[in-house]
MDAnalysis code that builds the backbone (N, CA, C; Angstrom):
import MDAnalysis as mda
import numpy as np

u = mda.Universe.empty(648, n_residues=216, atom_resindex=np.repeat(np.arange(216), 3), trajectory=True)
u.add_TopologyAttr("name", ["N", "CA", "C"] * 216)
u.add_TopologyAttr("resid", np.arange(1, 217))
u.add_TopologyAttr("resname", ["UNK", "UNK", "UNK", "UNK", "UNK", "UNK", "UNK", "UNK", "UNK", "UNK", "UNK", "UNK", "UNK", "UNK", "UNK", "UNK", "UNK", "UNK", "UNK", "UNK", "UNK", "UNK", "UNK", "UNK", "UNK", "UNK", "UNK", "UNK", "UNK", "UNK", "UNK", "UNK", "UNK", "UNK", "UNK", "UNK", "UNK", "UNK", "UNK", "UNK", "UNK", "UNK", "UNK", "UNK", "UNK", "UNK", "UNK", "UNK", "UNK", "UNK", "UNK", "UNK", "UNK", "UNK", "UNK", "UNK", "UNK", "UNK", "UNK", "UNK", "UNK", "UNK", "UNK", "UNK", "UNK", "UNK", "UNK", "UNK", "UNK", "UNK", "UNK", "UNK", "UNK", "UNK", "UNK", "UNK", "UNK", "UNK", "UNK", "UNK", "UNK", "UNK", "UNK", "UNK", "UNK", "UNK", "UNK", "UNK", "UNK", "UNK", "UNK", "UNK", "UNK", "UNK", "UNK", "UNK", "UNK", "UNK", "UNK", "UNK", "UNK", "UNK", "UNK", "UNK", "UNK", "UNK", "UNK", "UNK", "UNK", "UNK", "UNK", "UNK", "UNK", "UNK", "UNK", "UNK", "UNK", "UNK", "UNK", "UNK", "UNK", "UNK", "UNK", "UNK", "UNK", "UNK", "UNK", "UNK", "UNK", "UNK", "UNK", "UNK", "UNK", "UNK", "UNK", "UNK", "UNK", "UNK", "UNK", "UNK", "UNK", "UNK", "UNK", "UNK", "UNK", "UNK", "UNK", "UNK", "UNK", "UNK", "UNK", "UNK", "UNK", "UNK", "UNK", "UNK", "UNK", "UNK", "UNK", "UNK", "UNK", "UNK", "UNK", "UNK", "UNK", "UNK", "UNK", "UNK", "UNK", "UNK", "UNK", "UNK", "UNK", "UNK", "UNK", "UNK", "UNK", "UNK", "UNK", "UNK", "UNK", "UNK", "UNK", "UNK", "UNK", "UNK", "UNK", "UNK", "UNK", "UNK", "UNK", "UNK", "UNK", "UNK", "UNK", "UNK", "UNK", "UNK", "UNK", "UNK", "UNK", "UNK", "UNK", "UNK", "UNK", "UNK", "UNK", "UNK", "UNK", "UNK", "UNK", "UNK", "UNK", "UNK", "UNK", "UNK"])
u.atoms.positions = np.array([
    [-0.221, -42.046, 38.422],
    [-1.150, -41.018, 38.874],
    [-1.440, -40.064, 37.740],
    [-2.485, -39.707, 37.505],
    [-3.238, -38.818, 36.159],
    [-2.275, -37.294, 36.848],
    [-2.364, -37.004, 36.161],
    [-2.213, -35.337, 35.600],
    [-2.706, -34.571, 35.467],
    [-3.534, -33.384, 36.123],
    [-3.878, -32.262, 35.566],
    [-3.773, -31.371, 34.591],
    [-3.251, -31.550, 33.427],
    [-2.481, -30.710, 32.371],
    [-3.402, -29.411, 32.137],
    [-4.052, -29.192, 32.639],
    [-4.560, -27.860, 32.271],
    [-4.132, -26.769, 33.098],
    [-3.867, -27.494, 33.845],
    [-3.357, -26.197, 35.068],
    [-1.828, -25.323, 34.527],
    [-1.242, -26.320, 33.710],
    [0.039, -25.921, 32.979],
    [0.047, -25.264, 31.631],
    [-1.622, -25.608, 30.931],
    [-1.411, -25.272, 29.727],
    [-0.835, -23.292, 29.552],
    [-0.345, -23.109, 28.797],
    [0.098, -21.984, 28.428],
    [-0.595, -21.087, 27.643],
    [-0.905, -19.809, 28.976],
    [-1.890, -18.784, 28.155],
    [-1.227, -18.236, 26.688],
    [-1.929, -18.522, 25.419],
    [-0.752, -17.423, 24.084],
    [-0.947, -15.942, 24.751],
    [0.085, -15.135, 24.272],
    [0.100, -13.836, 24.682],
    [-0.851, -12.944, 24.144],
    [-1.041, -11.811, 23.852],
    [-1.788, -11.104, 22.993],
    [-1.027, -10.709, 22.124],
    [-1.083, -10.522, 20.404],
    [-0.330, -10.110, 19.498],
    [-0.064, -8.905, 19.851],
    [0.682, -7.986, 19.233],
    [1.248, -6.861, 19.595],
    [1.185, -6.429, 17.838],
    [-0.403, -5.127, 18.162],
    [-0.060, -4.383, 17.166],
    [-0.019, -3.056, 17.555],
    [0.994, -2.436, 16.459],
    [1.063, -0.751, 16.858],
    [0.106, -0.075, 15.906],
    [-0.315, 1.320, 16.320],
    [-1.161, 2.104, 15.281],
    [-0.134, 3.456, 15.265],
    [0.183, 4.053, 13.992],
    [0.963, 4.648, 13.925],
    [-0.108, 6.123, 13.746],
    [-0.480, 6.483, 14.622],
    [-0.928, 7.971, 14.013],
    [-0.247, 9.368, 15.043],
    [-0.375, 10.439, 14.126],
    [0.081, 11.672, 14.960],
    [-1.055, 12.431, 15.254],
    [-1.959, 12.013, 15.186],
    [-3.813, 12.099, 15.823],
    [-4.329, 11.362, 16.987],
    [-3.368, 12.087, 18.391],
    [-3.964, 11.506, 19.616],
    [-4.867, 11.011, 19.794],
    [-6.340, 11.964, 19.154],
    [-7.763, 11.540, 19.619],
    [-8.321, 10.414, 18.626],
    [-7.801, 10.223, 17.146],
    [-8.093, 9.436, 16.246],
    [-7.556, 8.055, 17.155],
    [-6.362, 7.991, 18.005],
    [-5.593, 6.581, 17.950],
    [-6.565, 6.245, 19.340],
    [-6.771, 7.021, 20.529],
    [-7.792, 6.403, 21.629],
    [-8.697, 5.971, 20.975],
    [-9.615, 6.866, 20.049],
    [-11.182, 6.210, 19.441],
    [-10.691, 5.155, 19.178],
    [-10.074, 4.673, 17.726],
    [-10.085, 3.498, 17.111],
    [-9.544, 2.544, 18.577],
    [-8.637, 2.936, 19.513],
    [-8.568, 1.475, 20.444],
    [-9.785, 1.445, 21.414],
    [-10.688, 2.386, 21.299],
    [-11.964, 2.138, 22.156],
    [-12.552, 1.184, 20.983],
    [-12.776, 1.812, 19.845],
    [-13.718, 1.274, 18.995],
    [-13.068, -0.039, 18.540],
    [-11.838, -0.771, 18.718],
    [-12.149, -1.908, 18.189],
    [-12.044, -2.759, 19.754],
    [-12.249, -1.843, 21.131],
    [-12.635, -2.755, 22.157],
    [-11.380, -3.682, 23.043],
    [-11.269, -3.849, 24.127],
    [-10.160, -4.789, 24.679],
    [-10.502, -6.038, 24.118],
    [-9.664, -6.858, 22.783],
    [-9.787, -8.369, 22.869],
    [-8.733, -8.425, 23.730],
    [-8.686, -10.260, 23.850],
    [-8.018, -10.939, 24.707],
    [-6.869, -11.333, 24.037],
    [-6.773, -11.052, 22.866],
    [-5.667, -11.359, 21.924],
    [-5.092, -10.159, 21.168],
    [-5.586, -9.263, 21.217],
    [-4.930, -8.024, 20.923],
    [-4.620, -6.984, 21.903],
    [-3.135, -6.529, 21.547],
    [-2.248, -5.574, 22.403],
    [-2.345, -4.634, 21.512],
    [-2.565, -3.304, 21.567],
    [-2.460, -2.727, 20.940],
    [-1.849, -1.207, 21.367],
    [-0.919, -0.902, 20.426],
    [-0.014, 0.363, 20.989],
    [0.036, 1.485, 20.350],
    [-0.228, 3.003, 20.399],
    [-0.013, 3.638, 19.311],
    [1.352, 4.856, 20.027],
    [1.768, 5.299, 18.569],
    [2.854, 5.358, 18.404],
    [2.743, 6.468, 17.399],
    [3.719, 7.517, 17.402],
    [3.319, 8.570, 16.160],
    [4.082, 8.080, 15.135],
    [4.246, 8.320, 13.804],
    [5.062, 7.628, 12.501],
    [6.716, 8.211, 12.884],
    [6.962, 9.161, 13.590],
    [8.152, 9.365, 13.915],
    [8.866, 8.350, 14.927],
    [7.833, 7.737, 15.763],
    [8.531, 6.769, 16.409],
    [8.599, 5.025, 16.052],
    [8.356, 5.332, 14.738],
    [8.265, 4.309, 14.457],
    [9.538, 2.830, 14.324],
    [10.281, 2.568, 15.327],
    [11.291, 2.113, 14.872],
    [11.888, 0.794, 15.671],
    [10.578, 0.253, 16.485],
    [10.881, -0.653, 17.519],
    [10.118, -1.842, 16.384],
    [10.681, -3.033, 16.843],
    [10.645, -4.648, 15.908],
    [9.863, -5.243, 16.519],
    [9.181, -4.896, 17.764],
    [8.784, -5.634, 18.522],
    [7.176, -6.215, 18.327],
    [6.524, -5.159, 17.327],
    [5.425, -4.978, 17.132],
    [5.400, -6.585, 15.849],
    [3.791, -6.847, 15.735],
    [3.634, -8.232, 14.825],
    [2.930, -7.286, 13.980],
    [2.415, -6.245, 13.630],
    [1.761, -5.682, 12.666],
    [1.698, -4.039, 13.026],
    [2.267, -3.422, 11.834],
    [1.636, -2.649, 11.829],
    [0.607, -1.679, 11.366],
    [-0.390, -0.773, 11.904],
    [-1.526, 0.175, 11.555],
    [-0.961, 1.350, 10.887],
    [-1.096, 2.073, 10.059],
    [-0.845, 3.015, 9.518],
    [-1.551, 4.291, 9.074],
    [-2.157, 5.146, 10.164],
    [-2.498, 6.509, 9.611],
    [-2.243, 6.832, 8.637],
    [-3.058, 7.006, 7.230],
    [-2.320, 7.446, 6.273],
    [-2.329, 8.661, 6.171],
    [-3.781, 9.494, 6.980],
    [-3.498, 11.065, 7.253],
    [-2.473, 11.494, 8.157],
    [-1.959, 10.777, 8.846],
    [-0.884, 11.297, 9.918],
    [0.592, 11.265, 9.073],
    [0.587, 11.326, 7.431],
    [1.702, 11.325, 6.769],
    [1.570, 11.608, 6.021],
    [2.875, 12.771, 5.657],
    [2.995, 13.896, 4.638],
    [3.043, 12.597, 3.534],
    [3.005, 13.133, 2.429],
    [2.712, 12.515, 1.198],
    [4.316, 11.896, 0.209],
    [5.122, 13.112, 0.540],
    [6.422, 12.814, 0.243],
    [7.225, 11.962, 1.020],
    [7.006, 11.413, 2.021],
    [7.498, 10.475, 3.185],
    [7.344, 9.465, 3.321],
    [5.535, 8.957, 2.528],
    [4.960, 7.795, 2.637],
    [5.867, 6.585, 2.320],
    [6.588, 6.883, 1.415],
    [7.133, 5.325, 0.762],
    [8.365, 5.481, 0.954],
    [9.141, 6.403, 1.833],
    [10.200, 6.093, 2.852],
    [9.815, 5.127, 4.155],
    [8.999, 5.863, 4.116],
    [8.680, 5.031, 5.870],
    [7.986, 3.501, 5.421],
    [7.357, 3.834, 4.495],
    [6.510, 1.902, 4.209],
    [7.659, 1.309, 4.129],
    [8.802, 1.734, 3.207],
    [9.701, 0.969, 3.486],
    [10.794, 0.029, 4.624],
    [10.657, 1.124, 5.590],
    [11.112, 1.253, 6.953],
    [10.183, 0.249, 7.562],
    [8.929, 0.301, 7.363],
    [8.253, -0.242, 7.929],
    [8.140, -1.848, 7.707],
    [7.935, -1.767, 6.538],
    [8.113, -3.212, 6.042],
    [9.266, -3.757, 6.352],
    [10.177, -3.632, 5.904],
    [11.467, -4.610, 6.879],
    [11.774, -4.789, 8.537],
    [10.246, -4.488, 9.121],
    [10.337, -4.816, 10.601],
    [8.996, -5.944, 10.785],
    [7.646, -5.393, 9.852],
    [6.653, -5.991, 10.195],
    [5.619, -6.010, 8.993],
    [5.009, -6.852, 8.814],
    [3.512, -6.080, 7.720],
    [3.023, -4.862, 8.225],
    [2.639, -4.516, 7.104],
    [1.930, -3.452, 6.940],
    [0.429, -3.283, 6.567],
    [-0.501, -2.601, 7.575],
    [-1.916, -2.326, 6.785],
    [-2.133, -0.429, 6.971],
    [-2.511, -0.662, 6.057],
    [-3.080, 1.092, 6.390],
    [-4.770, 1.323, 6.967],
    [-5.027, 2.304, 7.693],
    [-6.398, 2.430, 7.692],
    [-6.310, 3.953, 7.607],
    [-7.859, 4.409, 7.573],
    [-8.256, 5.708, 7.492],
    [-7.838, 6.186, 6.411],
    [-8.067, 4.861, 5.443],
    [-7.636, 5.248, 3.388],
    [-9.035, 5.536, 2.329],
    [-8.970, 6.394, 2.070],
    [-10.111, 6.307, 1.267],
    [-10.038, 5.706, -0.150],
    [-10.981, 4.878, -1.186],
    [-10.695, 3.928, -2.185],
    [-9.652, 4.592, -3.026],
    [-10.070, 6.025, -3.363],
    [-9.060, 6.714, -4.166],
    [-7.748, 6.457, -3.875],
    [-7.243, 6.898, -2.267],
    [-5.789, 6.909, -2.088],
    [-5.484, 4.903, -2.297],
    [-6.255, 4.026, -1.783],
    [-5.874, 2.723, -1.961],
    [-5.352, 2.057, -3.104],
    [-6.249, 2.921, -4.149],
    [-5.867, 2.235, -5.527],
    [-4.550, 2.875, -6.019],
    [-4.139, 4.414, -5.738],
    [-3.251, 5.083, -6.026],
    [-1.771, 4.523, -5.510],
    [-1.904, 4.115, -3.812],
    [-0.756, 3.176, -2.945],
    [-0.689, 1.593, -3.467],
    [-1.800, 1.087, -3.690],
    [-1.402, -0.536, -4.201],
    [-1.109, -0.679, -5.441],
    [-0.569, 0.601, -6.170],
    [-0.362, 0.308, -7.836],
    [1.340, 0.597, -7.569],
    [1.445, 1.781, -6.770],
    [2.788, 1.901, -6.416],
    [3.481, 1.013, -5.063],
    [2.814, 0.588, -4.325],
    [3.674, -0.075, -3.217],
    [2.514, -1.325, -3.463],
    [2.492, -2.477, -4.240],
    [1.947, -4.000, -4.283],
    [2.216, -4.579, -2.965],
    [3.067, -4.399, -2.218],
    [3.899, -5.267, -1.040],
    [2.892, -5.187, 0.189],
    [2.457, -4.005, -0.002],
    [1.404, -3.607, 1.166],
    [0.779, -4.580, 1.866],
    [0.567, -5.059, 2.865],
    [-0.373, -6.507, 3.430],
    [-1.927, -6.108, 3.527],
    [-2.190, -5.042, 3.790],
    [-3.742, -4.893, 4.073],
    [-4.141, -3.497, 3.975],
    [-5.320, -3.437, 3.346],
    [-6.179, -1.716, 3.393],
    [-7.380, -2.163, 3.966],
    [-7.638, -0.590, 5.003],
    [-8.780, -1.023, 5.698],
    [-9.569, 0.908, 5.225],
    [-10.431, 0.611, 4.596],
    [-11.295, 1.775, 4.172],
    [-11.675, 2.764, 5.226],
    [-11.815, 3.978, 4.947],
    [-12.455, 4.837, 6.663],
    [-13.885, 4.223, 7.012],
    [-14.109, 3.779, 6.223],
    [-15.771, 3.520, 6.619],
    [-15.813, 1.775, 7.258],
    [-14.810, 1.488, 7.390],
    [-14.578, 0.141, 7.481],
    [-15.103, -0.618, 9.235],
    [-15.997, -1.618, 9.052],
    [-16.594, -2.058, 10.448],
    [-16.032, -2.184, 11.455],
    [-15.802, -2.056, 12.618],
    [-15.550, -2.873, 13.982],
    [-15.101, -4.233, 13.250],
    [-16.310, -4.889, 13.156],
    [-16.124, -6.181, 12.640],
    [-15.070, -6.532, 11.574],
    [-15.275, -5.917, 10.339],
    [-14.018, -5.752, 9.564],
    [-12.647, -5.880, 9.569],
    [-12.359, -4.490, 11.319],
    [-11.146, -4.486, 11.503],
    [-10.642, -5.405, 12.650],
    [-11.378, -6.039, 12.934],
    [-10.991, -7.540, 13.574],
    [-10.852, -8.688, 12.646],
    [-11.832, -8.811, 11.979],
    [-11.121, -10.095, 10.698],
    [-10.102, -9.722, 10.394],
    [-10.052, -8.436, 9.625],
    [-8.994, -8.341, 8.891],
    [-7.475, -8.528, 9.451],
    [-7.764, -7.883, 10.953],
    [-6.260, -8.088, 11.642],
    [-5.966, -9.540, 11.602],
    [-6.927, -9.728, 12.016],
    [-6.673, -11.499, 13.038],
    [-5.959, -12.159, 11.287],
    [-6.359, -11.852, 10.041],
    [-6.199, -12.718, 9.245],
    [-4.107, -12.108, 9.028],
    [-4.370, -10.588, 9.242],
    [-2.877, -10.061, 8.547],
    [-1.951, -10.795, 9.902],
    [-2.244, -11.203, 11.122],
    [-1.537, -11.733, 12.222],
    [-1.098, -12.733, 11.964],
    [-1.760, -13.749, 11.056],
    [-1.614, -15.110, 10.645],
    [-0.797, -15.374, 9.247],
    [0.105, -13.768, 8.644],
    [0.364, -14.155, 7.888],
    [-0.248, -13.683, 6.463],
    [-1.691, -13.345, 6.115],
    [-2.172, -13.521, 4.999],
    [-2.669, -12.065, 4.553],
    [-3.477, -11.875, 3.611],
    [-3.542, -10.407, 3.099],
    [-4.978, -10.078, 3.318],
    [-5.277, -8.687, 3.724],
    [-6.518, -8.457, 3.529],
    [-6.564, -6.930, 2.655],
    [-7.802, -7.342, 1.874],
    [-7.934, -6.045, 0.812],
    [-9.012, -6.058, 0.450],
    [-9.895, -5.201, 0.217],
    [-11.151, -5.160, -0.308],
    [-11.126, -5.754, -1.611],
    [-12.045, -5.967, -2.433],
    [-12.695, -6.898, -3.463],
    [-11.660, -5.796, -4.606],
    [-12.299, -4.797, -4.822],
    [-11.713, -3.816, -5.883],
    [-10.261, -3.636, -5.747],
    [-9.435, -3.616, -4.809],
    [-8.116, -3.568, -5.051],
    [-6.995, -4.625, -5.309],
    [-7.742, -6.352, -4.859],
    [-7.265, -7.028, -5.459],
    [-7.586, -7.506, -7.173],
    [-8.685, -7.143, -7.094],
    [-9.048, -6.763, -8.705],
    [-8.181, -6.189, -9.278],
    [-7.787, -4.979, -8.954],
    [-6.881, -4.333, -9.722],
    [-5.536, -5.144, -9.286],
    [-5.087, -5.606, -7.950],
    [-3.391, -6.123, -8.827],
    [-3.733, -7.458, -9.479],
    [-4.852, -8.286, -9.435],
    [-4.840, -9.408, -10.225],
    [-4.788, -8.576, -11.825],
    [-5.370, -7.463, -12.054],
    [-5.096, -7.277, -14.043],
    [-3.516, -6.644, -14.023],
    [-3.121, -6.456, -12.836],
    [-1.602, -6.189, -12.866],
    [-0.754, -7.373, -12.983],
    [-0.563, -8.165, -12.464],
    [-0.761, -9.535, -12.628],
    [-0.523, -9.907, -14.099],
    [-2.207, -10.111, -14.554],
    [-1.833, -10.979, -15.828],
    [-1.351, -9.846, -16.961],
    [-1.324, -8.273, -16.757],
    [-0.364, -7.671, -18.000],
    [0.727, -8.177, -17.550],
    [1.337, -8.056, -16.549],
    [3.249, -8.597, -16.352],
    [3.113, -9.984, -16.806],
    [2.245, -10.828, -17.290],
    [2.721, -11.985, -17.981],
    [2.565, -11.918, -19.194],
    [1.995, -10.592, -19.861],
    [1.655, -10.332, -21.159],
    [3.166, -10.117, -21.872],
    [3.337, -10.791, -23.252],
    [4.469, -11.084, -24.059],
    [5.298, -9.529, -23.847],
    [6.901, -9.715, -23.914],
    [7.066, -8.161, -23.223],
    [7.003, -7.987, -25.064],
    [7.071, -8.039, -25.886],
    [6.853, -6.836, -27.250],
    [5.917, -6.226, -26.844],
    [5.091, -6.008, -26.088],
    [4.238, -4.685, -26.026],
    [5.169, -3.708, -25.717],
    [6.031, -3.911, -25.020],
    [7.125, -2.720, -24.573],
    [7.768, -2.490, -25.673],
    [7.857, -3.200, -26.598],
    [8.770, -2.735, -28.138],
    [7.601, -1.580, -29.047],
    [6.643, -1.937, -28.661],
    [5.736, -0.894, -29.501],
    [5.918, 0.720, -28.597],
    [6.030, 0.879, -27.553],
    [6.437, 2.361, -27.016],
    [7.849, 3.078, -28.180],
    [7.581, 4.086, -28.467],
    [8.642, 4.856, -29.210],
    [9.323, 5.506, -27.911],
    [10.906, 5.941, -28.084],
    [11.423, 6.294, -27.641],
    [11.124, 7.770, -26.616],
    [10.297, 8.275, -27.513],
    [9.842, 9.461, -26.757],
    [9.127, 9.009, -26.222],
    [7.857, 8.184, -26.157],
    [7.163, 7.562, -24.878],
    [7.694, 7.212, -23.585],
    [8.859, 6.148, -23.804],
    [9.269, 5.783, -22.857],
    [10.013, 6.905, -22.090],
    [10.223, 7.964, -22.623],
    [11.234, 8.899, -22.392],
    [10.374, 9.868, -21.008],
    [9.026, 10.056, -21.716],
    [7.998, 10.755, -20.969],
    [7.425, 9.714, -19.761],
    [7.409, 8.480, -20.032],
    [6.767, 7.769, -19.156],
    [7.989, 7.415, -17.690],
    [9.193, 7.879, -18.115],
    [10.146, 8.123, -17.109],
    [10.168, 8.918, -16.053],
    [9.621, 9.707, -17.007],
    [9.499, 11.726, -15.995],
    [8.516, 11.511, -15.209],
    [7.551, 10.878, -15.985],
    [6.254, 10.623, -15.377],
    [6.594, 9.608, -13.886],
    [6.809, 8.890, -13.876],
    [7.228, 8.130, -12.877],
    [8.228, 8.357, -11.863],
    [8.922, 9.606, -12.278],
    [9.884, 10.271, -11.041],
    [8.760, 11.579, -10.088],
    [7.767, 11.640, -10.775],
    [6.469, 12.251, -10.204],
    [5.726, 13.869, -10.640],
    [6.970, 13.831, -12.145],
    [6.871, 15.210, -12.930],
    [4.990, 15.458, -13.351],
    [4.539, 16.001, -13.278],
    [3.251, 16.562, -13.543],
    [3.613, 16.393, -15.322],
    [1.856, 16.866, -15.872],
    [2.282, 17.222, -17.605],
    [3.349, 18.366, -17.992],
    [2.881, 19.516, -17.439],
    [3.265, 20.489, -17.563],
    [4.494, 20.590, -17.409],
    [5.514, 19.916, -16.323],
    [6.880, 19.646, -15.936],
    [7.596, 19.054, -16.663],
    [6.745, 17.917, -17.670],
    [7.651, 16.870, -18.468],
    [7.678, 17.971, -19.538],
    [6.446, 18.721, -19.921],
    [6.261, 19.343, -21.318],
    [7.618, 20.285, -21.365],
    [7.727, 21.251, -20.204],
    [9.008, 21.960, -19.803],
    [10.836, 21.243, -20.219],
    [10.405, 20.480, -19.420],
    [12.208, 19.575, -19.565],
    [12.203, 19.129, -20.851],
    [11.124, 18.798, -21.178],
    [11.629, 18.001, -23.060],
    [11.604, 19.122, -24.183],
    [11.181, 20.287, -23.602],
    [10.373, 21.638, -24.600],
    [9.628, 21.075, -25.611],
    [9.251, 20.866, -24.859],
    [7.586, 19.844, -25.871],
    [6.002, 20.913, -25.167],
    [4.791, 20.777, -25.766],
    [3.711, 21.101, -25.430],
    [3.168, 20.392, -24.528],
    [2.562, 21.340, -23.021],
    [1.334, 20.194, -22.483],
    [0.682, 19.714, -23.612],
    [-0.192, 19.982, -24.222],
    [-1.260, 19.071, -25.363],
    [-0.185, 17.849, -26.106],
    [0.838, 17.816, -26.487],
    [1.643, 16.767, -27.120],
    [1.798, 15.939, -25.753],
    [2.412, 16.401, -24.846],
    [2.722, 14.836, -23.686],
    [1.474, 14.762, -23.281],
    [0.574, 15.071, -23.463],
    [-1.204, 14.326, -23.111],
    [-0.935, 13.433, -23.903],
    [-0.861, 13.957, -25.150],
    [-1.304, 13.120, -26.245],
    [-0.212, 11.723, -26.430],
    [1.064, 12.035, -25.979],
    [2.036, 10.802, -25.970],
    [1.388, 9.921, -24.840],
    [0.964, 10.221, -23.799],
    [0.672, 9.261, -22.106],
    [-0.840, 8.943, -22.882],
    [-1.812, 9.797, -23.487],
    [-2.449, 8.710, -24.042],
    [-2.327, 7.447, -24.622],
    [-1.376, 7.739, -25.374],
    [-1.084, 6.453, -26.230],
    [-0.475, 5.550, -25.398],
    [0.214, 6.182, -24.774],
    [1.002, 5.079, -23.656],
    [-0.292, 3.886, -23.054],
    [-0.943, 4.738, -22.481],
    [-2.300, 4.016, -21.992],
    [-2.736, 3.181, -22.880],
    [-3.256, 3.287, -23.803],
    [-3.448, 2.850, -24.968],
    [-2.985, 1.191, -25.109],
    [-1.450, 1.631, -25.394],
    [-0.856, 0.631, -25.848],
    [-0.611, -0.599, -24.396],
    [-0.295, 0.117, -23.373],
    [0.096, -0.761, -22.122],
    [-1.220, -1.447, -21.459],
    [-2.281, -1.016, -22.114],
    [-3.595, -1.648, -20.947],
    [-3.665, -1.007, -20.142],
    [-3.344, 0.450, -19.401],
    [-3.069, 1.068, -17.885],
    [-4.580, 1.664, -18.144],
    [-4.835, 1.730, -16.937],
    [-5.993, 2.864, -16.546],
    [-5.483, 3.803, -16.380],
    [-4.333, 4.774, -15.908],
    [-3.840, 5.953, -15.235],
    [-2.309, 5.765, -14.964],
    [-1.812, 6.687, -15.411],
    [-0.345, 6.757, -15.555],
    [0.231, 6.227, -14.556],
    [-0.139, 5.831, -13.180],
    [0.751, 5.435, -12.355],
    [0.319, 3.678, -12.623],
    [-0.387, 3.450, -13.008],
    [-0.537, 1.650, -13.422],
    [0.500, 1.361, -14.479],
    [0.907, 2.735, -15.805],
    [1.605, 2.638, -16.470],
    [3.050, 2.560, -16.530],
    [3.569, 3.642, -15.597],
    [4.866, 3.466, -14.579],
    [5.328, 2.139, -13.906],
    [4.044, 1.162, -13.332],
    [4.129, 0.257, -12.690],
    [4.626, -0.599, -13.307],
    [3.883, -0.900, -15.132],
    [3.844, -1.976, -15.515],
    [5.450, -1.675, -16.143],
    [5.686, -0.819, -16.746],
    [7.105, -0.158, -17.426],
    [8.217, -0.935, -16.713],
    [8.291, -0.270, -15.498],
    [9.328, -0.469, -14.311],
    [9.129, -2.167, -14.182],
    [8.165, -2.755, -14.014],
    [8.336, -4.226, -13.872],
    [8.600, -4.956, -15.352],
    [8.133, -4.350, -16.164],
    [8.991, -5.456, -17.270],
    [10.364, -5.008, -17.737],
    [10.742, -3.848, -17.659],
    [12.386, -3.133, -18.176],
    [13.437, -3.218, -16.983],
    [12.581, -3.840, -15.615],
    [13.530, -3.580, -14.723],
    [14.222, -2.331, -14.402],
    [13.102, -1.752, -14.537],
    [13.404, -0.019, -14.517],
    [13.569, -0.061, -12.509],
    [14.087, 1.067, -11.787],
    [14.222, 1.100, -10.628],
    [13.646, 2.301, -10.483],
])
């Protein structure tokens, strides 16, 4: 006797993503605005509560987080689930994917309905989504970390010395202080740094430092 097998087949559930903001009215809009699918659950949650496993992705207010906290909690975050941020503007994107690469997805403020449905459905499955310009930039991150490390032998000691401070998040003026050196001289050293490393901006330079010296 035949079988009906459809009557058994098994509905998939809806993924389960959280949106982490401490902007009540920001987290209803965006779940009006990206609409009830049939495959997305979606939960929001302020960044303080962020601490349940249960979620397959998570959303990330990046205005709903102080600035000094951010890369505590990505961290936190990441060892439960991916991570995408939205409500990033290009500036802050390029500034977070030079320092946190691990990131799974940026979704721009101006970013479509449409957009933020590809993009999920693709970070659900596993894979990365990023606008054109920010994988641009870690692909030239990329091929400097395969660049011969003697470029790091050409930094003088006082470079590397400044490009340390620099990377614990000292301003010019702060490094110029601790070394009793001039703002105008540590310009003029992080120029060269640039210079010599290929960086666009001191935090690409930090990046590349720390990944070839195994700096922490």
């Amino acid at each position: 006797m035949d079988t009906d097998l459809s009557c058994n087949a098994v509905t998939p559930l809806p993924k389960a993503v959280t949106l982490l903001t401490s902007n009540a009215l920001l987290g209803q809009l965006f779940r009006h605005f990206l609409g009830n699918g049939a495959e997305l659950q979606l939960a929001l949650l302020s960044p303080d509560e962020a601490d349940s496993p249960e979620t397959a992705l998570w959303l990330l207010d990046v205005g709903s987080v102080d600035a000094l906290q951010l890369s505590p909690l990505l961290e936190r975050l990441l060892a439960l689930a991916p991570v995408a941020l939205v409500n990033v503007s290009q500036a802050q994107a390029e500034q977070l994917v030079e320092k946190h690469p691990w990131i799974n997805g940026f979704f721009y403020s101006h970013a479509t309905r449409e957009q933020l449905l590809a993009g999920i459905a693709v970070l659900l499955k596993g894979g990365v989504w990023m606008p054109r310009d920010l994988m641009e930039l870690l692909l030239r991150q990329l091929r400097r970390l395969r660049e011969p490390t003697e470029t790091m032998a050409e930094l003088t000691l006082r470079e590397q010395e400044i490009l340390c401070l620099v990377g614990k998040g000292l301003s010019n003026a702060e490094v110029a202080e601790q070394l009793c050196l001039s703002p105008h001289t540590v310009k003029s050293h992080i120029h060269n740094v640039l210079g010599k490393l290929g960086a666009s901006n001191r935090a690409e330079a930090v990046f590349l430092l720390r990944a070839r010296l195994g700096w922490d």
